[in-house]
Structure formats: C-alpha cells, structure tokens
C-alpha angles and dihedrals in degrees: 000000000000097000089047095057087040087062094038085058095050095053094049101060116116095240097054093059090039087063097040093058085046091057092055103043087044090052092057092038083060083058094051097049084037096065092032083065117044091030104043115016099030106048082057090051088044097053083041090064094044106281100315118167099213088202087063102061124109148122119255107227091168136010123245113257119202080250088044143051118218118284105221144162102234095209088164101061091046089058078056088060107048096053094053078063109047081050083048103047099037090055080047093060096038094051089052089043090054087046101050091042085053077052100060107037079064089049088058103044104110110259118235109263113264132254111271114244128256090254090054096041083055097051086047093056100045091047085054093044084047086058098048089054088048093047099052 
C-alpha cells in the first residue's frame, strides 16, 4: 500500500497536474499552429513561387515498382515542419514574456508595512502610557 500512496500523492501535486493540462492544451495548440500553417500561410507562399505545393516536394531516391512504393526524401514537408514550429515557438516566448512581465508587475505592488515587533508595540505603549501621566 506505500508505494501506492506514494504514487497517489505524486500524481496529486499540484505540478504534476499543471503540466498535464499544459500537455494537452499544448497538443491541441500543435493542431492549431499545424493547420495555420499548411492551410493558411503556406498555399500563399506557395502561389507566390509559382504554384508550389510545398507538401509535394521531394526528392525521388528510388522509383515506385509495381512490388514497391517510391523511396523519397519529403523536404517539403519538413519545411512544413519547421515552421509549425518557429509559429510555435515564437506564441510560446511571447506567453511566457506576458506572463513574466504580469509577474512582475505583482512583484512590484508595495507590499502592505509589517507588523511592528513586540518590542516596538511595548515601547509604544509605554510611550502612550508616558502621555496620558504628563497630561493629568
């Protein structure tokens, strides 16, 4: 039973399920950026170059048989790729940027005066006990 409240109280932090709801919101946030890319920003580049479809492109290493499909590098798919992830990427850094900067806008709220000490609420009271003999 100790290893299976160790592992209860794993999964319970509060970091562990932080990060889980991060994995899924950045999993369909991949989706997001993923269509963004190949549906909106790539068919203009592509009419730009002439009509390329950037998913076509590829080298052939080896033809197709009729026992065999092609063999072929997909470099365009990879150019896909990397620019799901520069989008990506690029909304990441500037999340974490508007959060630091919330961050620190909190950090730099004044905090409210502390307590005074024991020490401090004593001499007060006997500085204010002081006033009251001086003024009879």
């Amino acid at each position: 039973m100790g290893v299976l409240r160790e592992l209860k109280d794993f999964m319970m932090r509060g970091n562990v399920v932080d990060m889980a709801v991060g994995v899924i919101i950045g999993g369909a946030f991949g989706k997001i950026v993923s269509s963004l890319v190949s549906d909106v920003i790539m068919p203009p580049i592509g009419v730009l170059l002439n009509g390329v479809d950037f998913t076509n492109l590829k080298f052939v290493l080896k033809e197709a048989t009729a026992d065999a499909t092609a063999v072929t590098i997909n470099y365009g798919s990879f150019i896909q790729t990397v620019l799901d992830f520069v989008i990506i990427a690029t909304a990441i850094f500037f999340a974490i940027k508007g959060m630091n900067a919330m961050q620190k806008k909190k950090e730099e709220a004044p905090a409210a005066p502390a307590a005074p000490s024991k020490e401090e609420q004593l001499l007060s009271e006997i500085r204010d006990l002081l006033k009251d003999q001086n003024n009879k």
